[in-house]
N, C-alpha and C positions, 0 to 999 in steps of 0.2 A: 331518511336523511341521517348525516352525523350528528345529531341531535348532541348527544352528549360532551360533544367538543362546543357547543356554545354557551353564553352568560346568559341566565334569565333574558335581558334587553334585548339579546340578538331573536331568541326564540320567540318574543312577541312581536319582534321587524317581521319576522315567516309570517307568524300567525297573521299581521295586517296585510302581508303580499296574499295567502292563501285567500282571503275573505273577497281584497279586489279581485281573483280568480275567481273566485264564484262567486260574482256580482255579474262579471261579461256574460250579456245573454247570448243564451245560443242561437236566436235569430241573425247576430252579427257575424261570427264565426261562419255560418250557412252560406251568409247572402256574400262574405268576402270570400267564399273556397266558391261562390257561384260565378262570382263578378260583378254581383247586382250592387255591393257598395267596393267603392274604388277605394273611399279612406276612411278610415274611421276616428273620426276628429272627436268624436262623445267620449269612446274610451280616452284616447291620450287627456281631455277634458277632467274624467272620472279621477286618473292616475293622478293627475296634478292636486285636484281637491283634497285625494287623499296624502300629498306630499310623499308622494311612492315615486317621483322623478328624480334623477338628479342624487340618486344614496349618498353619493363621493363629496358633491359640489357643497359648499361655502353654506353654512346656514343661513349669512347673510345675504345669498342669495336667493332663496330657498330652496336649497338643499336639505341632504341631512346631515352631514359632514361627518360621514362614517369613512371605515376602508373598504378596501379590497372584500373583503371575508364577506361582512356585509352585504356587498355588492352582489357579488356570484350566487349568496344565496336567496335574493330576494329575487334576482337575475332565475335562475334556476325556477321558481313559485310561478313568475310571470308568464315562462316557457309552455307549461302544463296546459293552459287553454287552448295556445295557439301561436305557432311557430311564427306564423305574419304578424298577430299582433305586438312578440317578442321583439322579431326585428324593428319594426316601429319605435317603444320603446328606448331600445338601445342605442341607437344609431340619433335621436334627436336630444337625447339628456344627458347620454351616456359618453358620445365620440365628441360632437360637434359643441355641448356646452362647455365640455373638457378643455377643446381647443382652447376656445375663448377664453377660457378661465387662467389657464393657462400662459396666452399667445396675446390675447387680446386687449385693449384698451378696457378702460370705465365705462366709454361710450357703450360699448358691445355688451357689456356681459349685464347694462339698464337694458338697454335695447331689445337683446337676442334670449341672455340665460332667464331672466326675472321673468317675463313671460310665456316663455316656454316652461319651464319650470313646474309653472301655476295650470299648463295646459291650453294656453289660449293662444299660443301661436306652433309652430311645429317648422325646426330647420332639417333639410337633409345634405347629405354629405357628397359631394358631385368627386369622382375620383374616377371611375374604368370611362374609359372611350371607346368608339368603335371600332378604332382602329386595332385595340388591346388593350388586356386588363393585367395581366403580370406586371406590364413594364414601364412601372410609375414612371419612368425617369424619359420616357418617350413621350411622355403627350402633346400633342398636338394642340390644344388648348393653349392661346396663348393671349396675352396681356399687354399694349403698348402702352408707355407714360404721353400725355396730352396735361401739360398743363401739372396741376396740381391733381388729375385724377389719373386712372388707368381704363383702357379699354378694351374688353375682352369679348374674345368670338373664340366660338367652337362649339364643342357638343359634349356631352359624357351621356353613359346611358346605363341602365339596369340601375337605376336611382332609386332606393327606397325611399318611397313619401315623394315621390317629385310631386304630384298631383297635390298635395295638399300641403306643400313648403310653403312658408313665406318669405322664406332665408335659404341660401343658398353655401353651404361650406365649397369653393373652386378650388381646385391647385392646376395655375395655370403656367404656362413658361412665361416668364419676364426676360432673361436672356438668352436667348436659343443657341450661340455659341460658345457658354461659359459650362467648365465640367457639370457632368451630370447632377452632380450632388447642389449645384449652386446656380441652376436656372430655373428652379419651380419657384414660384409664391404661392402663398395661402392667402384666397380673398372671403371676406364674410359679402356676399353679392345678396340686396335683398328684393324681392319679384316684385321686378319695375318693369319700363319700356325696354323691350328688345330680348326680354328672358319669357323662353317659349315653351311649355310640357307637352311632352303627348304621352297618353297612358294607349301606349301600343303592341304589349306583349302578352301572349295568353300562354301564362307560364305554367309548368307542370305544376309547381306546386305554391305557398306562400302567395297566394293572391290576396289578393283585396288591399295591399298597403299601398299602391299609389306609387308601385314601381315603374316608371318611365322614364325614355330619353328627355335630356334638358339641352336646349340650344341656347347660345347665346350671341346675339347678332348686336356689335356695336353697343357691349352692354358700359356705360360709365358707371364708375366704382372711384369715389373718393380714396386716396392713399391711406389717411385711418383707418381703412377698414381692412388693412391689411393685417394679417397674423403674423409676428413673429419679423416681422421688416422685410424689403423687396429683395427676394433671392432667399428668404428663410424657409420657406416651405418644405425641405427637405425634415426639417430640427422637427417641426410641428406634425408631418409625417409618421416620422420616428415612432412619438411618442404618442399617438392615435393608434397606434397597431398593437398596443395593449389593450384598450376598454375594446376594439375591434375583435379579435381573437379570442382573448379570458373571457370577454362577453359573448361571443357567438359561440363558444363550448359550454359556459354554465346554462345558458337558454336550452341548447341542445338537451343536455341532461334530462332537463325540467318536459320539453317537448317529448322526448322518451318516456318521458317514465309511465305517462297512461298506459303506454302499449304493453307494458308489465301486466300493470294490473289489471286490466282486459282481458291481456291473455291467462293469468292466474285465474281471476273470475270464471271465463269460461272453461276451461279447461278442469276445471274441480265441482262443474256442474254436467259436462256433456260427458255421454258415458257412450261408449261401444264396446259390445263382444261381454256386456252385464257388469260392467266397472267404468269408474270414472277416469277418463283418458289422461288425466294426470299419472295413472300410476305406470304406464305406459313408460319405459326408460326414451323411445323413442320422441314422446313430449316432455315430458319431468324435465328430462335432463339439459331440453331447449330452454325450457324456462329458467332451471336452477343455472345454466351459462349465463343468460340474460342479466341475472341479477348480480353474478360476480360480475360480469362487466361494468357494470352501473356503478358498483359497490367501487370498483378499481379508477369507472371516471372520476367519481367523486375524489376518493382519495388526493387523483390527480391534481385537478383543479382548486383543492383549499388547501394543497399543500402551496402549488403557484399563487394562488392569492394572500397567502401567509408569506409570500417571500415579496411579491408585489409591496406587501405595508411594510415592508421590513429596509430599512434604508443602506442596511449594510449591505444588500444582496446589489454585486454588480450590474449595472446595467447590459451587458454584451451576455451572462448568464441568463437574468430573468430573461431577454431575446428568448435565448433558447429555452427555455421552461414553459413558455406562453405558445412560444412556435411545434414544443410537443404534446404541450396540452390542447390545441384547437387540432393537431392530426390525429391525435389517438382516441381522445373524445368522440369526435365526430364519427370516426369508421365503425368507434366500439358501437355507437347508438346507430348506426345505420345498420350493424348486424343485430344487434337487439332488435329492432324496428321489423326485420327479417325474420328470423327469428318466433319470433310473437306475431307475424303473419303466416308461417310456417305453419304453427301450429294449431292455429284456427280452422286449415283448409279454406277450402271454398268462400264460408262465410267473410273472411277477412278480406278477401279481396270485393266486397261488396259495399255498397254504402251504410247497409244494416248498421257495420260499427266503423270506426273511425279513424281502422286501421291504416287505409288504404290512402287516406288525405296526410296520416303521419308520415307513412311511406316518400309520398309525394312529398311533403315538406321538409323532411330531415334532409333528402337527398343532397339541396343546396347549402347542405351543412358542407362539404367537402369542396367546393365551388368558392364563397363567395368569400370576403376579408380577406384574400392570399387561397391559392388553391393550396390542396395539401400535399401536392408538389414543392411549391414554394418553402414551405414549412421544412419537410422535407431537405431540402436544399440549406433552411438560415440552422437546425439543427445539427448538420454538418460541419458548415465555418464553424461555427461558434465553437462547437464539442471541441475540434482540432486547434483552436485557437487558446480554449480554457484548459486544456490537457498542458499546451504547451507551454503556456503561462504558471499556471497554477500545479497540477497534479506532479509535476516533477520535483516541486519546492515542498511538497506535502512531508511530513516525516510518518510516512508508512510503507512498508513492508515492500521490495521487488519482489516479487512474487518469480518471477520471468528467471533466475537464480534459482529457483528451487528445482530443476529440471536435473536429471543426470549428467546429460553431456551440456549445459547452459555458458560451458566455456569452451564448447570447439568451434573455433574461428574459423572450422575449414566450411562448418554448417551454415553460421550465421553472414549469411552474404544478403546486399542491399542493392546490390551497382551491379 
């Protein structure tokens, strides 16, 4: 790690995240990449005890009421045992308490953060449908007002934790023909009559967290429990696609990083042709890419969470910093991942080691919080949007000038 860019305090936040790491037995890890446990309610239980939930949130909630910095790197610790257990984590303390914190009444954040927090209850975050997972702004999920409450029918699915939610994060439509940006709401929905899981996917990789379709038939939802007021679901959106992304790239990291040292280990012990195959440019040089890559995520990521705590960093910029910090993260550790099964041969693709369940696991690093498409796409607006804003009022250098012919008008044509 960048060890030496943190304060003593931050380096014993690691140490407390490293120790909960090796405390998760590996019978849990086995029996969730098995299927045999759907959620694992003891860990998030464990996390809470040790106040490892919730790094960002309110002390007086219990939290820790740290930043960003903080966060990615405890985030990153967590990652190392197990990419399912990470999302877990993230997605109940990390997206959905934020909300609340944030979005939310007094009532919710006694209710929803204080107990989850501590580990004793778990909310998941209900957002892709089956119809589509891009295009927030279409769901079909919707909300009618009845009285003083609302009632919402539909479905979302690939739900981390649906199985073992007791709270439910919606964003559902409240007005289906008002512009896109101003018909979602954000409801806190909590598992009553008419809200249904089925844990029905047998996914390639990240099993065992209790990802399944959530239906909801006829569900009543008191208007308190709304986030952010009826039609505000877009604002609350927004700003969930930060702890979503900066958090599903520092977990990656952390989820990565065994396959380093794996393959390091083995590779400085298996020898052919009477040497050990490290010295092989053919391996070495796989591994020594691995760890610049690592070495470059990293960088990435606490440079964006140093700009996350940093108030002066516009908000349409951090967009884009978060948005190229969750695509470049992710591809780099999915070739790491590659990589360090590369060089293993054979064995890595076996269950001997535990390459092959990282393999499986990281994959959905490019998939899920925004594909990296998406990403892709918000680092575009934005760049051309901040260029145009900002980098022209910059007092530095045209470079575009320095050329020989940079004033023949017959060259520089547009139209």
């Amino acid at each position: 790690m960048l060890d030496y860019l943190f304060t003593p305090e931050q380096l014993a936040l690691r140490d407390e995240a490293r120790e909960f790491t090796n405390w998760v037995p590996r019978e849990m890890i086995l029996d969730m990449d098995a299927e045999k446990l759907h959620f694992p309610r003891e860990y998030l239980k464990e996390a809470g005890k040790r106040n490892l939930l919730g790094i960002r949130l309110p002390k007086e909630y219990g939290g820790r009421g740290l930043g960003w910095v903080d966060d990615v790197m405890v985030a990153e610790e967590i990652g190392v045992a197990s990419y399912s257990l990470a999302c877990l984590w993230g997605v109940g303390a990390d997206i959905v308490c934020e909300a609340i914190g944030l979005f939310g009444s007094e009532e919710l954040k006694q209710a929803v953060v204080v107990p989850l927090l501590k580990g004793d209850i778990y909310a998941a975050e209900c957002l892709t449908e089956p119809r589509g997972g891009s295009d927030f702004f279409g769901a079909a999920t919707t909300a009618r007002k009845d009285g003083g409450d609302w009632i919402i029918n539909g479905q979302k699915r690939f739900i981390v934790g649906a199985e073992g939610a007791d709270w439910f994060l919606v964003y559902a439509a409240t007005d289906p023909s008002a512009p896109p940006h101003k018909r979602i709401s954000c409801f806190m929905v909590p598992r009553d009559a008419g809200v249904e899981t089925k844990y029905i996917y047998n996914l390639m990789g990240v099993r065992g967290g209790g990802a399944g379709r959530v239906i909801f038939n006829d569900v009543r939802v008191p208007e308190r429990y709304v986030l952010n007021g009826i039609n505000g679901g877009f604002e609350v959106f927004k700003k969930m696609m930060i702890p979503e992304r900066l958090g599903t790239a520092a977990m990656t990291i952390g989820s990565v990083r065994p396959a380093i040292e794996i393959a390091t280990r083995y590779t400085s012990m298996r020898k052919a042709f009477g040497t050990q195959i490290m010295n092989f440019q053919a391996v070495g040089f796989k591994v020594a890419d691995s760890v610049i890559l690592i070495d470059a995520c990293r960088s990435l990521i606490y440079t964006t969470a140093r700009a996350a705590d940093s108030p002066g960093v516009h908000p349409n910029r951090l967009r884009r910093m978060v948005s190229a910090s969750k695509k470049f993260v992710t591809e780099k550790c999915w070739d790491i991942a590659n990589n360090c099964m590369q060089v293993m041969g054979g064995i890595g693709y076996t269950s001997v080691y535990p390459l092959e369940r990282i393999v499986r696991d990281i994959r959905l690093s490019m998939i899920w919080v925004g594909s990296n498409e998406v990403m892709q796409l918000i680092v575009q607006n934005e760049w051309y949007k901040e260029y145009q804003k900002t980098f022209s009022k910059e007092n530095v250098r045209d470079v575009e000038k320095d050329a020989l012919g940079a004033d023949d008008p017959e060259e520089k044509i547009f139209e």
